[in-house]
N, C-alpha and C positions, 0 to 999 in steps of 0.2 A: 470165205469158201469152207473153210474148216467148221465155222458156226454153223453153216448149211446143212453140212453132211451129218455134223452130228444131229441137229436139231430132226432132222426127215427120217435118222435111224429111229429116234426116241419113237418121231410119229408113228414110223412102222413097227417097231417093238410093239405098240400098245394095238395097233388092230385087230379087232375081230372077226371073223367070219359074219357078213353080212346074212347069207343066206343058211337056213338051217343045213342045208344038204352040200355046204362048201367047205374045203377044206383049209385051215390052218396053212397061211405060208411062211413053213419053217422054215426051211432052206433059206430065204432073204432077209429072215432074223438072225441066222447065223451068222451070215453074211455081215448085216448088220453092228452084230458084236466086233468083229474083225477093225472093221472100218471103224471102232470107238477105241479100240485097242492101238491103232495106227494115228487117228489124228485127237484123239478127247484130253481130256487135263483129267486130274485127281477131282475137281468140280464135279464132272460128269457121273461119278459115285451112285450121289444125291437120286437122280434119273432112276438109276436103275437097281436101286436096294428092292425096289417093289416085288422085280422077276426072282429073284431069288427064293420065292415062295409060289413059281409058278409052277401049273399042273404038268407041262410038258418035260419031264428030267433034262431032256436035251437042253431046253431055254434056260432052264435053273443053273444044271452046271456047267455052260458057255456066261451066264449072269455071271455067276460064283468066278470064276477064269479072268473077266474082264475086271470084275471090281476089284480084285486082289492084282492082277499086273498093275491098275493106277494106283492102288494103293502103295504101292513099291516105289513109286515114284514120289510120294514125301519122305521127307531127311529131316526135318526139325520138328523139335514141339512146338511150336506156332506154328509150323503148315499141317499139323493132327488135327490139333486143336482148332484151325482155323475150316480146315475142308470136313471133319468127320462130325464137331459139335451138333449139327442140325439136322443127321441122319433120320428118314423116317423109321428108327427100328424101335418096337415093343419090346418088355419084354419077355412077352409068349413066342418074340419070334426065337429068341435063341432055344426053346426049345425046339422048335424044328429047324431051327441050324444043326443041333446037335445030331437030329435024327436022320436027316436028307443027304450030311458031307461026311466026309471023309474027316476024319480027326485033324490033317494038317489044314485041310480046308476052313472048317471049324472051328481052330485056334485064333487063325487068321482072323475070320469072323467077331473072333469074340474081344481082340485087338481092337478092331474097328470099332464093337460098340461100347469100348472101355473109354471109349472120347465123349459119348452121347450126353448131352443136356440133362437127361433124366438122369437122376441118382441111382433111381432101383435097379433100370441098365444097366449104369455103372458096374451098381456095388455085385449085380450076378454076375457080369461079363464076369469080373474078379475072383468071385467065389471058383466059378469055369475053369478058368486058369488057374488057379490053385488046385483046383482037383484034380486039372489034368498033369501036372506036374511037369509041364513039356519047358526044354531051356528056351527053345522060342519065344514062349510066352513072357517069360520071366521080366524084360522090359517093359512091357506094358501093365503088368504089377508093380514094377518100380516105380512107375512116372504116378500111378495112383493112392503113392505114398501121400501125394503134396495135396490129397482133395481136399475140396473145401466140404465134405460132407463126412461126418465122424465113421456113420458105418460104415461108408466105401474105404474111409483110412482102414480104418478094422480087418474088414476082409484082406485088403491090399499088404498090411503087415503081419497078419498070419501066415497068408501065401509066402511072406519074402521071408519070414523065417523057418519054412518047410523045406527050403533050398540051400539052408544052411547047412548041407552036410558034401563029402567029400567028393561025391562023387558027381557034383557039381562044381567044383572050386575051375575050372577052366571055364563055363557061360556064365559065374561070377568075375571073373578077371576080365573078360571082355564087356562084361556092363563097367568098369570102373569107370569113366564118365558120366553113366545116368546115377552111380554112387554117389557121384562127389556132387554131382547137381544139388543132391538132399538139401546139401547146407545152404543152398542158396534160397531156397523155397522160403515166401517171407509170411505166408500165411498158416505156418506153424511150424513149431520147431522140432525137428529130423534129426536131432545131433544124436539122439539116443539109439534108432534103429542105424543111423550111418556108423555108429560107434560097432557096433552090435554085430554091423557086416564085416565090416574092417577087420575088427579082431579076429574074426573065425579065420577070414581070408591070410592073414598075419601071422595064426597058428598053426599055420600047416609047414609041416616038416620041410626045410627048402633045400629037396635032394635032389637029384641030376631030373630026377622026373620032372617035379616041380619045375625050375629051371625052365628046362623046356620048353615048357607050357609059356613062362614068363614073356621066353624069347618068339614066341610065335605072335604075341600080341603085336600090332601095329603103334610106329612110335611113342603117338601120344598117348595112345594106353600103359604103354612098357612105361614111359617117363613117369606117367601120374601114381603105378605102384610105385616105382621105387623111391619116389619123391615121398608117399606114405610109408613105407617101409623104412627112409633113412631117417623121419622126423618121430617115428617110434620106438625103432629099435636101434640097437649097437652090431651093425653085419660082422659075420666071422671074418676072417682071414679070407678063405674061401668065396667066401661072398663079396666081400673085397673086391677079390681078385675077376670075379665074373663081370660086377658093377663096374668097375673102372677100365675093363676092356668093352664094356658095350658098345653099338654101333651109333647109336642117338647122344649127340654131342649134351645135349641137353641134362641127359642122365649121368655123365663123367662131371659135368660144370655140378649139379646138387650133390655131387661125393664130398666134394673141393668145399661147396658151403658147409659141409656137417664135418669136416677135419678134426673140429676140435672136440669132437667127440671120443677122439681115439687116443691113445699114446702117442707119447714123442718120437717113440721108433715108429709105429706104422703112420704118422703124419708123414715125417721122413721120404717113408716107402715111395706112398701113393703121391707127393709133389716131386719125388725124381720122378717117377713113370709119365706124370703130368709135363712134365719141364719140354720134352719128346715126343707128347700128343700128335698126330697130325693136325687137329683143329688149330687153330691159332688163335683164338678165345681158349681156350685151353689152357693153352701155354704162357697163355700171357695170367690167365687168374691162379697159375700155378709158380708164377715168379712174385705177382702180388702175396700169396702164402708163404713163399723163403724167405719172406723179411724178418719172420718168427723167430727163423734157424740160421741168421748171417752171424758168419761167412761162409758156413757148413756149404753150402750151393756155390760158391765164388766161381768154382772151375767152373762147371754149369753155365752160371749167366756169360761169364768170358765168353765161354763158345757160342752160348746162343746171339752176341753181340751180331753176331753174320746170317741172323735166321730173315728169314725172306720177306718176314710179315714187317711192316715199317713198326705196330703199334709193341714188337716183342722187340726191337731191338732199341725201340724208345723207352723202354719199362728198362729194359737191361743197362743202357746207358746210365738213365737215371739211381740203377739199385749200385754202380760201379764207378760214381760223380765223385767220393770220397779217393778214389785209388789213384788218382793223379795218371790216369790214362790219357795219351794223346790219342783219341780215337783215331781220328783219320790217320795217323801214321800208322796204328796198328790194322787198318783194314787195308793201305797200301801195302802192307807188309806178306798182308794174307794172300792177297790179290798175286805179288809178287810170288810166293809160294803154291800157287793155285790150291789153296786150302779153303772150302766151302763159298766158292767162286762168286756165286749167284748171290750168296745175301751180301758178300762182301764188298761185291758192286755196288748194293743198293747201299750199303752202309756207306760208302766214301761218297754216295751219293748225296748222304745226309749230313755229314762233316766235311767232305771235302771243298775245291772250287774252280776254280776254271781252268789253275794250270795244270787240272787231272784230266783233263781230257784225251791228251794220247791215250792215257788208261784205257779210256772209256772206249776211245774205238779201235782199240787195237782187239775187240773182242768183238766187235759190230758184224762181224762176217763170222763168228764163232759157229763148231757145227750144232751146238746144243742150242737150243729155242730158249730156255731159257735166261741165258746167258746175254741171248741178242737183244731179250727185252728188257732186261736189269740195264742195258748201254745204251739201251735207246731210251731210256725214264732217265739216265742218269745227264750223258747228251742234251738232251730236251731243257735237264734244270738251267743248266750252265749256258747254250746256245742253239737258242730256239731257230737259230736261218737253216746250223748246220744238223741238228734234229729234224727238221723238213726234209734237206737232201736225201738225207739217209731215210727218212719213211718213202719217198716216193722212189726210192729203189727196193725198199723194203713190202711195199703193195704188194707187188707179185713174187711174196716167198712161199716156197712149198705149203709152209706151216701156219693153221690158222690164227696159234696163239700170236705168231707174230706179227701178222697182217693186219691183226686185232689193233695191236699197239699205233701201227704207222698208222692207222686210220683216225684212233683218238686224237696223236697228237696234228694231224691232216685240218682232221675238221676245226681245231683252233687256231689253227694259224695258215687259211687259205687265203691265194693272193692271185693274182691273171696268170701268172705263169704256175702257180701249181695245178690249175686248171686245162692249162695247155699241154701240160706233161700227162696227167692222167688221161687226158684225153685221147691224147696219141698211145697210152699204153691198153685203153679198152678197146681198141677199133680190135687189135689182137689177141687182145685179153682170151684165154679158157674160160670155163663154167663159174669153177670157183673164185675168178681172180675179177669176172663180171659182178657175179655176187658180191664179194668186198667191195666194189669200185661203190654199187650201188649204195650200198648200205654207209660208204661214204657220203655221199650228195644227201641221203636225207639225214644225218648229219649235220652237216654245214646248213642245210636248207637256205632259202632266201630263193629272190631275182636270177641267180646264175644257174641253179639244175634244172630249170623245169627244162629246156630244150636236152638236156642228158637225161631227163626219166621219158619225156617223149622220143625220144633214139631207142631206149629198149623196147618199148612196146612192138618193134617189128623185128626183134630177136629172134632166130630160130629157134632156138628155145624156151618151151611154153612156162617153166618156172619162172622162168627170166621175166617173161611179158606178166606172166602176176604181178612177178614184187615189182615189174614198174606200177601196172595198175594199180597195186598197193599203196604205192608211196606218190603215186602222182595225185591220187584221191587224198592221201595224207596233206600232198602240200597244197591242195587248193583249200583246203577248211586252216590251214592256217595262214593262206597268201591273204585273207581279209581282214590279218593284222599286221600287213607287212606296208608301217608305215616310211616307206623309204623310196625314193625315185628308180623304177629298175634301168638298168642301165639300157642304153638303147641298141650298143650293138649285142646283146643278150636277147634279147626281146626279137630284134632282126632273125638271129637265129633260131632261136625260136619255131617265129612263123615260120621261117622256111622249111624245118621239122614237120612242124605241123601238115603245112600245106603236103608236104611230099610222102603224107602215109597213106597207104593202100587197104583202106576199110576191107577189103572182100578178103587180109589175107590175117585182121586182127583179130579173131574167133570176138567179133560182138557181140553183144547182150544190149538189153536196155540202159543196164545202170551204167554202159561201159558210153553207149552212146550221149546219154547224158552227161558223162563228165568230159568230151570231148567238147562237146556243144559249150556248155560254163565254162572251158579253159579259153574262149575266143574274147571273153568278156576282160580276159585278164590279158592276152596278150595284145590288146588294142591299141 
């Protein structure tokens, strides 16, 4: 359908007036445009580069309007390269591109013909954008660093080094991924102009302006500076202090690799500040670092023995194996002190053993969430019957994080009667506590929920009846791996499910009718 309408636009874009005395029908070329705006791909370009030199302004610039909204629509250099290479454009057309559009128009334009097949294309589009000087353009000079034609390179790195000045260093910082591509380029070598950018980029005073500027970049831009900036230079104090409070974990974890850059005081510094991370790869590659400075950290790793992530307080154990520690008695100890509760849990979780269990659930009912999940991971290791108990009281608590838990340790260890228990607590179930039960069953999957995802489809509520739709489509594309006998009185119910839904009240569709129709095949 979509092939249709574009194809019959094209046809209508190109007619003529048959009769001398008849007039042009604009208005359904406009139209036209609209309609390639709504259903065409980045493809459909190719079509309509021709209008762009038509005599009507109006056709030109609704052409110009549509080619640039598709063009917006590629993201990488192989979808450029792949849709713009075979453009019908000359290049006599750029000079009436230049003359017919608007400068942002025109830039755009000259973008596009910086992909073309033709070199001398190319290498003007390039010239174009270097004279226009616009940051816009500035990418599409970069990427023509890597040509495979010497005077398009030419042109392409004169322009990029026109940009080398100050009052571009922010639409430099945001190209710092089409920078760092340079060095990958294998058909010549880029190290000298990436060097070139780098450093200008590098020599700019990094004052609270600067900064700024840094911080407004999107993560993986902000990580790839400073990833350059900490393999080149030595950061002040200051700079320090800004880089190791960043928000992109990624950028704190490359401070930690260039450590040994700095003194033994401010190593110091920045691996207490790390020790404390919220990340928890943080903290953990900031305990691997105190190995340098033991015992300087001792107090440190001690405390952090009770931190919540299992792999920090495995690193910590291991950094604290010489001090003749009885773990588990010292996280009973804590425990008993109610001194950082939550890792402390998990700690006896991980040294302790079965006859810690009062521990464990004497805090099962606790009012902090996470407190009930550290008792119920910890519960779970030591006695998986009585971990079940407690999840399927625990299904319908207020709190997602902890509904989360029952559900995990649910779907490992489901048996007829935890199916009979949830079942009788969904018929009651609220919004959210339907939701969890759901997202249980496709879970566990198998023979036993298809008659529980066919029970929701006639939920009063429409969310509801998705995610069964959802997950009922899920388990038929995987029930024709389900080499296994279904049980029979599963199946019984089932059908009876089945049989007792009331089409007129399931908001159908086609796709909905056909997976009702194939679920007959399975419950046979």
């Amino acid at each position: 359908m979509e092939y249709t309408d574009i194809y019959s636009c094209i046809q209508i874009l190109h007619e003529k007036p048959k009769w001398f005395f008849q007039k042009e029908n604009i208005a359904d070329k406009l139209k036209c445009f609209d309609t390639i705006q709504k259903v065409g791909t980045p493809s459909t370009i190719y079509s309509l580069i021709p209008f762009l030199r038509n005599e009507n302004l109006l056709i030109q610039n609704k052409a110009a309007e549509t080619i640039l909204f598709l063009f917006r629509k590629l993201k990488s250099l192989n979808e450029y390269a792949g849709t713009l290479k075979h453009l019908p454009i000359e290049k006599s057309d750029l000079d009436f591109y230049r003359t017919d559009f608007d400068e942002e128009t025109y830039l755009q334009l000259l973008g596009i013909a910086s992909f073309n097949s033709n070199g001398y294309v190319r290498e003007k589009a390039v010239k174009e954008l270097a004279r226009l000087k616009n940051a816009d353009g500035l990418l599409f000079i970069l990427l023509r660093l890597g040509d495979w034609v010497t005077a398009v390179r030419k042109a392409a790195t004169e322009g990029t080094l026109s940009f080398l000045e100050s009052s571009y260093i922010d639409d430099l910082l945001k190209q710092l991924p089409t920078i760092d591509w340079l060095l990958k380029v294998g058909r010549v070598d880029l190290s000298e102009i990436h060097d070139r950018i780098i450093q200008f980029i590098l020599s700019q005073n990094f004052s609270d302006e600067f900064y700024k500027k840094i911080k407004r970049l999107d993560d993986k831009t902000r990580f790839q500076f400073y990833k350059t900036f900490l393999s080149r230079k030595i950061p002040r104090e200051e700079q320090i202090n800004k880089i190791s409070a960043d928000k992109n974990i990624l950028v704190r974890l490359e401070l930690i690799k260039h450590l040994t850059a700095f003194d033994s005081e401010m190593q110091k510094r920045i691996i207490g500040k790390f020790l404390y991370d919220q990340s928890a790869r943080v903290r953990q590659e900031a305990l691997y670092a105190s190995k340098s400075f033991s015992p300087f950290f001792n107090n440190e790793i001690t405390e952090l023995l009770s931190d919540e992530a299992f792999s920090v307080r495995e690193i910590c154990r291991h950094l604290l194996k010489d001090k003749e520690i009885d773990f588990a008695s010292l996280y009973r100890q804590r425990i008993a002190n109610r001194l950082f509760l939550s890792g402390s849990l998990l700690g006896l979780s991980d040294t302790g053993n079965s006859d810690d269990l009062p521990i464990f659930e004497q805090y099962i009912s606790a009012e902090k969430s996470k407190l009930i999940v550290a008792s119920l991971a910890a519960i779970n290791k030591f006695n998986t019957d009585k971990a079940k108990q407690y999840s399927i009281q625990l299904v319908v608590h207020p709190i997602k994080k902890v509904r989360d838990k029952a559900v995990d340790i649910l779907s490992k260890n489901a048996d007829t009667e935890t199916f009979k228990m949830i079942r009788v607590i969904y018929v009651t179930a609220n919004y959210d506590i339907k939701m969890t039960i759901l997202k249980l069953y496709n879970k566990i999957g198998g023979w036993n929920i298809v008659g529980d995802l066919l029970l929701s489809l006639a939920d009063e509520n429409a969310t509801i009846q998705n995610l069964g739709w959802q997950l009922l489509d899920k388990w038929k594309t995987k029930a024709t791996r389900l080499f296994t006998t279904p049980p029979a009185i599963e199946i019984e119910r089932a059908n009876k499910i089945y049989s007792s839904l009331d089409r007129n009240n399931l908001n159908m569709t086609n796709s909905r009718t056909n997976l009702l129709r194939d679920l007959q095949f399975f419950l046979r």
